[in-house]
N, CA and C of each residue as an Amber inpcrd file, in Angstrom:
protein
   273
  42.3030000  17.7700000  53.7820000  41.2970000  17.1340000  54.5680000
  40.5720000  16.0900000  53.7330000  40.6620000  15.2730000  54.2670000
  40.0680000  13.8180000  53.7110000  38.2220000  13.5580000  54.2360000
  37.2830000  13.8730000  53.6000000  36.3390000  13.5400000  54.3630000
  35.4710000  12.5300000  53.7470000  35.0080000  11.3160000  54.3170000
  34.3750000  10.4270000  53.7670000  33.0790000  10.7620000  53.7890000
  31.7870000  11.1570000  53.3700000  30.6870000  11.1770000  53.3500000
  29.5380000  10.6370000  52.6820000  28.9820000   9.7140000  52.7920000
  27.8490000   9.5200000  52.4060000  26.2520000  10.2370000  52.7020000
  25.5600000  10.0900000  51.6150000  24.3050000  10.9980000  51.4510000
  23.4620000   9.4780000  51.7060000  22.4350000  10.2340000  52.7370000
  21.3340000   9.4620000  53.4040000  22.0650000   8.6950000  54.9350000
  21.3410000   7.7460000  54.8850000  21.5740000   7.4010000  56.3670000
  21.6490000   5.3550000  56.2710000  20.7970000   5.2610000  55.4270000
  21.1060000   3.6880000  55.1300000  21.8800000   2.8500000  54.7610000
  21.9340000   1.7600000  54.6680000  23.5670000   1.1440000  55.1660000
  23.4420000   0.7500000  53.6310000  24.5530000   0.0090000  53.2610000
  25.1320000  -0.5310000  51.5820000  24.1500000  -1.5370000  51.4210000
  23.7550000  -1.9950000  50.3190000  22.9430000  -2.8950000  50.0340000
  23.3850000  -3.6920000  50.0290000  23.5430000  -4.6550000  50.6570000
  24.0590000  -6.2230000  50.2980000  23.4720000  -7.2960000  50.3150000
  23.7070000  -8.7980000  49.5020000  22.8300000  -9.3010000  49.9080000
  22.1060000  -9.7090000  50.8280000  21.0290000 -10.3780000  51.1050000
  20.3760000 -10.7990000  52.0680000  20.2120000 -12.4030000  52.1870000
  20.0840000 -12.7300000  53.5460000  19.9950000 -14.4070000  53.0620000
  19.3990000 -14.8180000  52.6400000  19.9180000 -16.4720000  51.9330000
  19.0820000 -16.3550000  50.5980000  17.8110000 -17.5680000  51.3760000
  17.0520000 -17.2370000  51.0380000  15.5480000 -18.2590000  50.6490000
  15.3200000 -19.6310000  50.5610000  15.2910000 -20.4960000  51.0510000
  14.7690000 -21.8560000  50.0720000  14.0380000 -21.5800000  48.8400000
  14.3430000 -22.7630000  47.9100000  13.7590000 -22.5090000  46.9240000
  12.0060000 -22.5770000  47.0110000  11.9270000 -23.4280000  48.4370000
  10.4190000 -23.7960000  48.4840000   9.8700000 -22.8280000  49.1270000
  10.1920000 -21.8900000  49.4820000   9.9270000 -20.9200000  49.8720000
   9.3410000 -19.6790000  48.9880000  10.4770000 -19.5490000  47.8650000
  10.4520000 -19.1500000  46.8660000   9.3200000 -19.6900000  45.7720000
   9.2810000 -20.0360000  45.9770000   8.3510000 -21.2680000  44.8160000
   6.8810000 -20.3710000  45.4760000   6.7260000 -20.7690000  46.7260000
   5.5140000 -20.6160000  47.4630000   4.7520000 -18.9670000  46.9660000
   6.2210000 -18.1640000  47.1040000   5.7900000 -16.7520000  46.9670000
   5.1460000 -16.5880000  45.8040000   6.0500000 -17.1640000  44.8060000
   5.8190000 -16.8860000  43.4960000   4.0170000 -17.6730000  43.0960000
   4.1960000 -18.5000000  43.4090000   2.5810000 -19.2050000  42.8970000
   1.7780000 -18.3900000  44.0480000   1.5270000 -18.3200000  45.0050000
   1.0550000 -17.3390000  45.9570000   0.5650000 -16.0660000  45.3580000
   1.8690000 -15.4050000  44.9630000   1.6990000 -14.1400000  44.1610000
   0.9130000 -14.0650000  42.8350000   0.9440000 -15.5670000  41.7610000
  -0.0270000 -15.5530000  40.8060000  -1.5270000 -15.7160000  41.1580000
  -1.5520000 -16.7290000  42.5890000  -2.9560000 -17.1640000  42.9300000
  -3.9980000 -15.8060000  42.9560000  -2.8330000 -14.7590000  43.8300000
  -3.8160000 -13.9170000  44.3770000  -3.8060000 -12.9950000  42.7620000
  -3.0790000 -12.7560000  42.3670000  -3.2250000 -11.6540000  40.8120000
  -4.7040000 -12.6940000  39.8550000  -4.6240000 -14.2280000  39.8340000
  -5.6090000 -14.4370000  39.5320000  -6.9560000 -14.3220000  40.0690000
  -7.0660000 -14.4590000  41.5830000  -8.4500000 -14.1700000  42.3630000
  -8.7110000 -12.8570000  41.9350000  -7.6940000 -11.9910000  41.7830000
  -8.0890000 -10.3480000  41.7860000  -8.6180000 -10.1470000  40.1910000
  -7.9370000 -10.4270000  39.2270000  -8.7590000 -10.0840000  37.9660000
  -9.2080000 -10.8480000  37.1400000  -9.0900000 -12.2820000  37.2920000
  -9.5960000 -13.6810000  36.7670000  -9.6660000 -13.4490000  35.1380000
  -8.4890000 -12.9950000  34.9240000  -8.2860000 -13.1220000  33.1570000
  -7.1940000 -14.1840000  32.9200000  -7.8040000 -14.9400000  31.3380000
  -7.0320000 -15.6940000  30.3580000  -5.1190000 -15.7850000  30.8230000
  -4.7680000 -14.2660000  31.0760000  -3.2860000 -14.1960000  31.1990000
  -2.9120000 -14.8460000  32.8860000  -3.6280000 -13.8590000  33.6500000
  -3.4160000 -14.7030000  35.2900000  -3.6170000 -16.1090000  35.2280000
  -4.7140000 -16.6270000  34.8860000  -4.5100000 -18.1300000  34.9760000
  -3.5290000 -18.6360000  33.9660000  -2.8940000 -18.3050000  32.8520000
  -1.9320000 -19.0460000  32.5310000  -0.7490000 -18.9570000  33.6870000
  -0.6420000 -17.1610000  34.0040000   0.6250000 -17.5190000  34.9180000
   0.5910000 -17.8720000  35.7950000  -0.3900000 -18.7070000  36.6590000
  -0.8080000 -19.1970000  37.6610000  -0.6060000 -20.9010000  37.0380000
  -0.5070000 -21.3060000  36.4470000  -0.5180000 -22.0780000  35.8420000
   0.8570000 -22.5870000  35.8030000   1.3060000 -21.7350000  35.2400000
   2.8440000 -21.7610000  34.7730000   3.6910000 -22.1520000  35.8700000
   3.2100000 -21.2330000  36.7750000   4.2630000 -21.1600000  38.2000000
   4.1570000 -22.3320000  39.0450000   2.9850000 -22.5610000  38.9940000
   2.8770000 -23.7890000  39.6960000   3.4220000 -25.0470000  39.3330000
   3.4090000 -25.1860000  37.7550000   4.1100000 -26.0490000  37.0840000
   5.1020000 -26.0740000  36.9370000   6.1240000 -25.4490000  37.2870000
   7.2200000 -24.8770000  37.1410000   7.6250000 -25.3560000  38.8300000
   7.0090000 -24.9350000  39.4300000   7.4110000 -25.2760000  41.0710000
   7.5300000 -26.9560000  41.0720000   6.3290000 -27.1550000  40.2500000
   5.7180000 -28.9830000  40.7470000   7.0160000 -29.8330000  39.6560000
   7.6080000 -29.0530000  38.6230000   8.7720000 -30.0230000  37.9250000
  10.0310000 -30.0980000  38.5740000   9.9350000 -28.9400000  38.9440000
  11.7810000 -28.3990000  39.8840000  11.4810000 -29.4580000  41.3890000
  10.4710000 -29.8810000  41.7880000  10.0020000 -30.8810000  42.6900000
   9.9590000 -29.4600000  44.3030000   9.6770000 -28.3570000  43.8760000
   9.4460000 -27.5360000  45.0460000   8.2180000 -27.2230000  45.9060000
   7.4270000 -28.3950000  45.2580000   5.8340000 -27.8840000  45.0190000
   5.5160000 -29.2040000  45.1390000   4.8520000 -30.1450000  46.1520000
   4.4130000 -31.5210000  46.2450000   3.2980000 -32.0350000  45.0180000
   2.8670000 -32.8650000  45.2130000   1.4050000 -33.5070000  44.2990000
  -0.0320000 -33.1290000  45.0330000   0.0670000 -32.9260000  46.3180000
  -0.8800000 -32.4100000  46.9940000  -1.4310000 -30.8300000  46.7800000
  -0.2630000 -29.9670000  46.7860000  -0.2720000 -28.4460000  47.1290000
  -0.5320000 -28.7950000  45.5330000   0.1680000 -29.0260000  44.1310000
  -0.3390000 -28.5160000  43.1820000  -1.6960000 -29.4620000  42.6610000
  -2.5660000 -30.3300000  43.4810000  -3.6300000 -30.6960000  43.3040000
  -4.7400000 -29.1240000  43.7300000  -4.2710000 -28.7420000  44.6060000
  -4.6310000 -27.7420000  45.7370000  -4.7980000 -26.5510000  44.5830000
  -3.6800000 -26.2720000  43.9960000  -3.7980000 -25.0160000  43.1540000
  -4.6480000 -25.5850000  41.7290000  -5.2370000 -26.6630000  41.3620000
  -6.2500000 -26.4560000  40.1130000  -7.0410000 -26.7850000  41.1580000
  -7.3590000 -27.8710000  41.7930000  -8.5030000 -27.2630000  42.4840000
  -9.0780000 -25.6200000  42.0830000  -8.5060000 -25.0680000  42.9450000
  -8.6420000 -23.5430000  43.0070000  -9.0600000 -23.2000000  41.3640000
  -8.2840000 -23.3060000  40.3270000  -8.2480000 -22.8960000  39.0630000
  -9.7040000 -23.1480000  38.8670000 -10.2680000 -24.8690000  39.2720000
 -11.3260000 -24.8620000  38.7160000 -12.7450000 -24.5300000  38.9170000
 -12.5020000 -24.2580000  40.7690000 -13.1670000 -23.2980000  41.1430000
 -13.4960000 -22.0910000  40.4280000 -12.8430000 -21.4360000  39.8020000
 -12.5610000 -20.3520000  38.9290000 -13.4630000 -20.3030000  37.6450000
 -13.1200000 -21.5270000  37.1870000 -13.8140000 -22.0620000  35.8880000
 -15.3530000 -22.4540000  36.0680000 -15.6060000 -22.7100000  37.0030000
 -17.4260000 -22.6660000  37.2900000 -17.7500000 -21.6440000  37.7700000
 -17.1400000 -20.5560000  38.1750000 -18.0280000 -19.1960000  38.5410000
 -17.8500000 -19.1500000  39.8750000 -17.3830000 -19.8410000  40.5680000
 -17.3430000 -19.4060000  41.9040000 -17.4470000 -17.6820000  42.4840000
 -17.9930000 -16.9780000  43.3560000 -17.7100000 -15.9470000  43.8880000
 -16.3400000 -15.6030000  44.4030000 -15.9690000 -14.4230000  44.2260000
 -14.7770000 -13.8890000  44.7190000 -14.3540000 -14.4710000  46.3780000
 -15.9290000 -14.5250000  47.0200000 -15.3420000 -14.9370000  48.4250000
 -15.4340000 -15.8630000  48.8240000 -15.6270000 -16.9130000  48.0200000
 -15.3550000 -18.2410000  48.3670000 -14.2350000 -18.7660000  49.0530000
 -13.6100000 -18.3650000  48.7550000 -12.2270000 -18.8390000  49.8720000
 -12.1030000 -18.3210000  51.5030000 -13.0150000 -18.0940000  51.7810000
 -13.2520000 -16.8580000  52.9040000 -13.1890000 -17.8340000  53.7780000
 -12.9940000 -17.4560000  54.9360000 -12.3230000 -18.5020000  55.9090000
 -13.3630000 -19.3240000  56.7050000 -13.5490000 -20.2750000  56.7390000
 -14.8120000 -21.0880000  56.5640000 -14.8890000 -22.0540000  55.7540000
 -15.1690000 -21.5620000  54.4930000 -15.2160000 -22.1320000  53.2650000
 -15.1360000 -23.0420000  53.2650000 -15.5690000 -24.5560000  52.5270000
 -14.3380000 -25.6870000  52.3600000 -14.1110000 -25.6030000  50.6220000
 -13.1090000 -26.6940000  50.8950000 -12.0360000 -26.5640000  49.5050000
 -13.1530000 -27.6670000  48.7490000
């Protein structure tokens, strides 16, 4: 008797479709913005930094959106409150 069985119920992992890179780009600086709003240390803003720069050389990331992200940085750098960005706000 031949029996094929698999344990669990979920299907094979395979890939998934893939992303734009600008898409990708977005998550990733997205994902530093908010790790920097949340603990506003030396290391988050470099990698907030990084990513964005990194997006804005690979050309995934316009001159506008990474004007947009120091903006933000320098918001940061004068003390702004945590909820400044609160919806309302202006930039």
């Amino acid at each position: 008797m031949n029996h094929n069985q698999r344990s669990g119920t979920a299907d094979p992992t395979t890939a998934g479709p893939s992303h734009s890179p600008r898409l990708l780009a977005i998550g990733v600086v997205g994902a530093a913005l908010i790790d920097h709003q949340v603990h506003r240390t030396a290391d988050s803003r470099a990698r907030l930094e990084g990513a964005a720069d990194m997006a804005r050389r690979l050309g995934v990331l316009d001159g506008a959106e990474a004007q947009l992200v120091a903006n933000l940085i320098a918001r940061y750098d004068v003390g702004q409150p945590h909820n400044a960005f609160a919806p309302g706000a202006h930039a």
